[in-house]
Structures are given as C-alpha cells and as structure tokens.
C-alpha positions as CSV (number, residue, x, y, z in Angstrom):
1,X,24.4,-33.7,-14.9
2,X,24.0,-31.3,-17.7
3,X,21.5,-29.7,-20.0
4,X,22.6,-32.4,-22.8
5,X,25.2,-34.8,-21.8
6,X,26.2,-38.4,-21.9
7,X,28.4,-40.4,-18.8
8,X,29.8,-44.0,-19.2
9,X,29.8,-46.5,-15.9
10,X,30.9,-49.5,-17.3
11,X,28.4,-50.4,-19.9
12,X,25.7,-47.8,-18.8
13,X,25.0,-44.6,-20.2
14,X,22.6,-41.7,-18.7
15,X,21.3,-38.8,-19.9
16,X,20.4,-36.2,-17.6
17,X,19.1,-32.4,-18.2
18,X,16.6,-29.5,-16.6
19,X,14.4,-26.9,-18.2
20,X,15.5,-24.2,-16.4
21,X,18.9,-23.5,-14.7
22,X,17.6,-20.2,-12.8
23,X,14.7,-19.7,-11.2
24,X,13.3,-17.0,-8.6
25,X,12.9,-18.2,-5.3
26,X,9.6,-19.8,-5.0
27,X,9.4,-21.2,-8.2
28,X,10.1,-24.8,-9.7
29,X,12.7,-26.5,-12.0
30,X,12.2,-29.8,-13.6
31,X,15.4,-32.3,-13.8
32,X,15.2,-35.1,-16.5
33,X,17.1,-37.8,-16.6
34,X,17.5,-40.7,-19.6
35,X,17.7,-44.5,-19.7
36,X,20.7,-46.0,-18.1
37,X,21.4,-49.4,-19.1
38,X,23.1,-52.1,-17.1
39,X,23.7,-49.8,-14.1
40,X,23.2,-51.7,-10.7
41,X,21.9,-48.3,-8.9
42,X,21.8,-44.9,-10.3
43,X,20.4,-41.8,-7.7
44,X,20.4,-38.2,-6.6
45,X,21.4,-36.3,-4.0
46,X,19.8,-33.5,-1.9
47,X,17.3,-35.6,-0.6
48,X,15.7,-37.2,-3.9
49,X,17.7,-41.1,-3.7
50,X,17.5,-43.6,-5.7
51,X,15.5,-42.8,-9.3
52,X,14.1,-44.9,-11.8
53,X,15.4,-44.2,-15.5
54,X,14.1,-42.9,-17.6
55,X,12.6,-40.3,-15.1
56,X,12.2,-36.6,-14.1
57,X,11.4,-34.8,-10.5
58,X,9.9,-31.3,-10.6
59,X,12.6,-29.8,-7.2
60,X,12.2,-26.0,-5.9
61,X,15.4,-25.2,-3.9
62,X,15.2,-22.4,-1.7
63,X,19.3,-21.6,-2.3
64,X,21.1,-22.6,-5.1
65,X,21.9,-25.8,-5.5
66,X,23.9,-28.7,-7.4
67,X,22.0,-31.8,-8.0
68,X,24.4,-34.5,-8.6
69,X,23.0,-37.8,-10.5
70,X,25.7,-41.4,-9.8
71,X,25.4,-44.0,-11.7
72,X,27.5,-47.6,-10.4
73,X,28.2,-50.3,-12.2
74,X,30.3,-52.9,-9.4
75,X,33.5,-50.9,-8.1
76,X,32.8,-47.9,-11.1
77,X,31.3,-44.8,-10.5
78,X,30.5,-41.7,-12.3
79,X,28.7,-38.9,-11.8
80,X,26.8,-36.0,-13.7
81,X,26.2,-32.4,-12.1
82,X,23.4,-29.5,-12.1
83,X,23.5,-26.3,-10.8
84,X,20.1,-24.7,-10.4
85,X,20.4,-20.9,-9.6
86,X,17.8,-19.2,-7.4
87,X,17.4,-15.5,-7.7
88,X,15.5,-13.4,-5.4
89,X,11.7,-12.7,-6.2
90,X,10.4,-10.1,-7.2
91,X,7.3,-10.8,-8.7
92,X,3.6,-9.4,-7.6
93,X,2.3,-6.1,-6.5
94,X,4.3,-3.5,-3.6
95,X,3.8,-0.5,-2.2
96,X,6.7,2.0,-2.5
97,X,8.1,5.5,-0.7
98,X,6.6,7.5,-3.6
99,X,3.3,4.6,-5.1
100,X,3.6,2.0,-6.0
101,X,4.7,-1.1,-8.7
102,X,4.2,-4.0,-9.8
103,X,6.3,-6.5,-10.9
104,X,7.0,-10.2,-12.9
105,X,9.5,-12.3,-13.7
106,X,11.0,-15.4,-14.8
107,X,14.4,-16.5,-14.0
108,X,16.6,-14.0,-13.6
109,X,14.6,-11.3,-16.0
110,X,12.1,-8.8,-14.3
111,X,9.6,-6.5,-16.2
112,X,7.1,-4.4,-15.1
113,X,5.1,-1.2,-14.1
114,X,5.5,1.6,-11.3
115,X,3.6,5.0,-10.5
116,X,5.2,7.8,-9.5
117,X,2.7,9.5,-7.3
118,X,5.1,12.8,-6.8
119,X,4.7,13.3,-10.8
120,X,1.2,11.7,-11.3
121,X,2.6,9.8,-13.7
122,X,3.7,5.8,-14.4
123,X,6.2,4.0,-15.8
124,X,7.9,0.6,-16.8
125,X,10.9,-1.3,-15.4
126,X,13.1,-4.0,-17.1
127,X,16.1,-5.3,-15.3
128,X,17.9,-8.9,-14.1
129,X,18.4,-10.4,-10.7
130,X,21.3,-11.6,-10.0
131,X,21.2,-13.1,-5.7
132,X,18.7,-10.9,-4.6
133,X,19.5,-7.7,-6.5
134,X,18.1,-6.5,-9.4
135,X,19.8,-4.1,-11.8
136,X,18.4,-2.1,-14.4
137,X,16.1,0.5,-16.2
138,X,13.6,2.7,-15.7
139,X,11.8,5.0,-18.1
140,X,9.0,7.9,-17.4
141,X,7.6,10.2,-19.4
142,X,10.2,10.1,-22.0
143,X,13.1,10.2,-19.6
144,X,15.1,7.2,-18.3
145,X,18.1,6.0,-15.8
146,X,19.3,3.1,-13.4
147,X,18.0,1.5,-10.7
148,X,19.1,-1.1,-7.8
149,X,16.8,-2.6,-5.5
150,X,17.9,-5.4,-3.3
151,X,15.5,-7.9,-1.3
152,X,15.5,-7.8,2.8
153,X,16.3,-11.2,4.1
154,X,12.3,-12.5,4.2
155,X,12.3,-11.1,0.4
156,X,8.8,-8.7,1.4
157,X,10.7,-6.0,1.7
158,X,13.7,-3.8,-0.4
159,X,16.0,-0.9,-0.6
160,X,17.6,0.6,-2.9
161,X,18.0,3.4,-5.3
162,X,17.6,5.2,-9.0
163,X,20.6,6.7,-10.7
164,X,22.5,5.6,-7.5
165,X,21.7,8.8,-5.5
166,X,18.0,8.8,-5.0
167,X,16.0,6.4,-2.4
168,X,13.9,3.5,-4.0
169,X,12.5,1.2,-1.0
170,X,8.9,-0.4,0.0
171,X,7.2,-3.5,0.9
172,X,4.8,-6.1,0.0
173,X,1.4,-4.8,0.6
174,X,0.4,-5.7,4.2
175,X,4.1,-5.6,5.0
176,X,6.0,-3.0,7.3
177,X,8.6,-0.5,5.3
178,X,12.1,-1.5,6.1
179,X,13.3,1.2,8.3
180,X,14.8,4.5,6.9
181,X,12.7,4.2,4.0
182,X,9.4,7.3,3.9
183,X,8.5,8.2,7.3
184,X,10.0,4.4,8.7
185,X,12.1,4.2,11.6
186,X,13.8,6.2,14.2
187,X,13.4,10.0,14.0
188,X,14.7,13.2,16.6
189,X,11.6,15.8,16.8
190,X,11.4,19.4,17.9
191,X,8.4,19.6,19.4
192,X,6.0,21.3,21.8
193,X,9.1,22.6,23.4
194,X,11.2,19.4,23.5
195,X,14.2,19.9,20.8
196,X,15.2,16.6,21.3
197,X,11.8,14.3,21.3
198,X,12.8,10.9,20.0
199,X,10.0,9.2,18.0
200,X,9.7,5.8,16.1
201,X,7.3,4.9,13.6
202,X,6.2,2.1,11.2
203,X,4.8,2.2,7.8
204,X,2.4,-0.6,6.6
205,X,1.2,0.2,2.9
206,X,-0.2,3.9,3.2
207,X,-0.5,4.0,7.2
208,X,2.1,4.9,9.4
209,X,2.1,4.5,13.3
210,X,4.2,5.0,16.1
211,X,5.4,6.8,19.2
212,X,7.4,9.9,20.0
213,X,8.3,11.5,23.5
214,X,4.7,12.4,25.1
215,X,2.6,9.7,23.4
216,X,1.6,8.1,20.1
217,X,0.6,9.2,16.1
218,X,-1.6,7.3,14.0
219,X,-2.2,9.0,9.9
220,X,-2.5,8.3,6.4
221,X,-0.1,9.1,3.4
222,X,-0.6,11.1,0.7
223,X,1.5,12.9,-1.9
224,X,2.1,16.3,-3.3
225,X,4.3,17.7,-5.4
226,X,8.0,16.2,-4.3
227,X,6.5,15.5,-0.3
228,X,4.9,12.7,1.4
229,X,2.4,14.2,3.7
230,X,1.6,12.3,6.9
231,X,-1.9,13.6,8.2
232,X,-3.0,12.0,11.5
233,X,-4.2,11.9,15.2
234,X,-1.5,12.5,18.2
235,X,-2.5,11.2,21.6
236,X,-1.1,12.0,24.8
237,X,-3.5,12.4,27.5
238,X,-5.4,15.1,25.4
239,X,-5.6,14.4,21.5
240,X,-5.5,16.5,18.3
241,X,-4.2,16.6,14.8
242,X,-0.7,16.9,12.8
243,X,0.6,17.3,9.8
244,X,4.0,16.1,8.8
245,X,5.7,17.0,5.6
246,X,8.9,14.4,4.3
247,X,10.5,16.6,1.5
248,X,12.1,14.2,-1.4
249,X,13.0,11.2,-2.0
250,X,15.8,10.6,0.3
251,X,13.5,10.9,3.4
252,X,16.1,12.4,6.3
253,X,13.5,15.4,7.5
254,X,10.0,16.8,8.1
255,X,8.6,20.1,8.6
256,X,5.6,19.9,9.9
257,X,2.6,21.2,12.7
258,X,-0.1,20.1,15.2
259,X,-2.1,23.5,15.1
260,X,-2.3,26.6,13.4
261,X,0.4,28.9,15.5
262,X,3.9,29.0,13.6
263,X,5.5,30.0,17.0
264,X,4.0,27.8,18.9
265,X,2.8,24.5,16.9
266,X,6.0,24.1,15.1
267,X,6.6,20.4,14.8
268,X,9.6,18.9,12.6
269,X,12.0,16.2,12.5
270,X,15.1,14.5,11.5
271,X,17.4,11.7,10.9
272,X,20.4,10.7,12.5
273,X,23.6,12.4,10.5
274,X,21.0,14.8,9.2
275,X,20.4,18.6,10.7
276,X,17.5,20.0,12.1
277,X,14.8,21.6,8.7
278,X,14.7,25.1,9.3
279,X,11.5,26.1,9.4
280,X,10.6,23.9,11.7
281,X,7.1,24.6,11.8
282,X,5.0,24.5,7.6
C-alpha cells in the first residue's frame, strides 16, 4: 500500500493510496484502493476485512498505524502497506499560565494566536507536531523565539516552554492545570505562624481551589505586570480574604497576605527545590 503503486498476484493488479499520511489525533484519513482483477480475495487488516475493489474506507486511528492491503491469487500472495501517522492535537481554544491561545492545525502543521496578559499584548504561533510535541515559533510585538509544548497523556492538558528556559503550560478550558504550572499543585506556606503549612491547589481556567494546613482557599486570577495575582476567600472555622502574588513565569513562589499587618498577616509560599521569597508578607 502506497500513495501510487502497483502489486502483481498472479494476474491481478491493485492500486491502493490515502489522502493524508498524517493526521492529528481525532481526525480522519481516507484509504483508496483500485480494481484488482482476477484476484480470489483481496482485504485489509486492522479490523476492516475483506474489501470490494475498487473501494475506499474513511479510518481514524487513535495511534499510528500500518494498514496492510493482500491480494491472493491460489497459493500467491502479495501485499501493499500504509503508514498513517497520528500526531497529537492541538487544535481549539486553552487557557494558559499567563492568557490564553488558540490554536488549529492540520497534520502535523499548527498555526495560531495567543495573548500575553503579563504584556497586554497578543501574538501568533506556527510550529509542527511531531508525537505529541510541537516545536516552533512565536512572535510578539516585533520580537520572536522558540517554543515546546508537549500534550499530557488525555491530550487537554501541556507543558512546556519558550526559548527553553521559561514555563509555557495550561489546559483545555474546563480542564484542571497540570500540576506545577501557575498556582497548580503542591506548595510549603509560611503562614499565620506555621513556617511549614503544606497546601495543594487546583486550577480550572481562571479559578483556583484548594487546601493548606488550617482549612481551604477558593479565588480568581488576574494579571499584573510580570505576577499572577490570586484573590480569594480562606476558610477555617472563621473566614476572611488573601491575596497571593506568583512572580514570573516559572511559578516556584508567592508573596502574599490575608490582612493588612506586614508582621503579622504575612502569607507566602514555595515550591519544592525552591527557597522561602523574602518578604514574605506584599
């Protein structure tokens, strides 16, 4: 099987080719096949069988796959083969750990727009999949660099980075952050006296939730300048408000408050491999 090709099985000829040889997962190929002539059985594997010729069958692995077409003619047998690559996808809209993006693509070849919320601006991306990583370009405001993004294993979610050093990660919308990217996953916090108040949270879109040592934090994101602020509701027993502030794009601390006293109100946190921000309290 090939995108133009011709096999001999005794006195029978086939012709057999597809539209597309890759395709993002999701999508569709169509294979095509030709008239065979004197064959006694001609078919294909992965679940299709035995085909009429001429013929075609619209298929949409999951994985990449080979197709294989045999014709037979008594004790002869040949075969033609089609591999039909599937890419991750990473088409539609997502929500990112600075805005958010949206995306198409076809095959392998992605295009499309972002915003930068810590700049106000947008911006474009081109690149190419290949599994379910894409490479390639972005450009902003004149300025430009690389980027890598690879799909989580239910393709909803990614990680990755621009110009290899800086944190590029998000989710479908409706779809928790993978953990480690914004204010997702586990954190140590200094607060209300506790230096070492572990706390785990989850981001869906532009809310994040979660609990730390002496209860639970509901808020909202926003942006400002190079932070994502996190302004919300902690509950334990009593209730009041906080204000968490994730410096950057790499996401490893906060500074951050749940009152008005510097000395007292201070309310910060960090990664694991990452130290303490001094001051605690902003």
């Amino acid at each position: 099987m090939t995108s133009a090709g011709r096999l001999r099985v005794g006195v029978a000829s086939v012709h057999i080719c597809r539209n597309r040889q890759t395709i993002a997962r999701g999508a569709s190929a169509i294979l095509n096949w030709g008239a065979v002539t004197n064959a006694e059985a001609v078919e294909i594997d992965q679940g299709i069988g035995g085909v009429a010729t001429p013929g075609s069958r619209s298929v949409s692995p999951t994985v990449t796959t080979t197709y294989t077409l045999t014709a037979r003619c008594g004790a002869n047998v040949a075969t033609r083969q089609v591999v039909i690559t599937v890419v991750g996808n990473f088409a539609g809209a997502w929500v990112h750990n600075f805005g958010t993006m949206n995306l198409s693509q076809s095959g392998n070849s992605v295009t499309g727009t972002y915003r930068n919320d810590f700049a106000g601006t947008s911006g474009t991306i081109t690149g190419n999949v290949s599994g379910n990583t894409l490479s390639g370009t972005w450009s902003i405001s004149g300025g430009s660099g690389s980027l890598q993004f690879t799909l989580g294993g239910a393709g909803d979610t990614f990680d990755g980075n621009w110009n290899t050093s800086y944190k590029w990660c998000g989710a479908k919308p409706g779809v928790n952050f993978p953990a480690g990217c914004s204010f997702a996953g586990s954190w140590t916090n200094n607060v209300a006296g506790n230096a070492s108040c572990p706390m785990t949270l989850t981001r869906r879109d532009n809310t994040v939730s979660g609990t730390y040592c002496n209860g639970t934090v509901s808020g909202t994101i926003s942006y400002g300048g190079s932070e994502t602020i996190l302004t919300g509701t902690w509950l334990a027993g009593t209730s009041g408000s906080f204000k968490f502030y994730l410096a950057g794009y790499n996401a490893t601390t906060f500074q951050g408050n749940w009152g008005t006293d510097p000395a007292a109100h201070y309310w910060c946190g960090w990664r694991s491999g990452a130290a303490q921000p001094s001051p605690c309290y902003k």
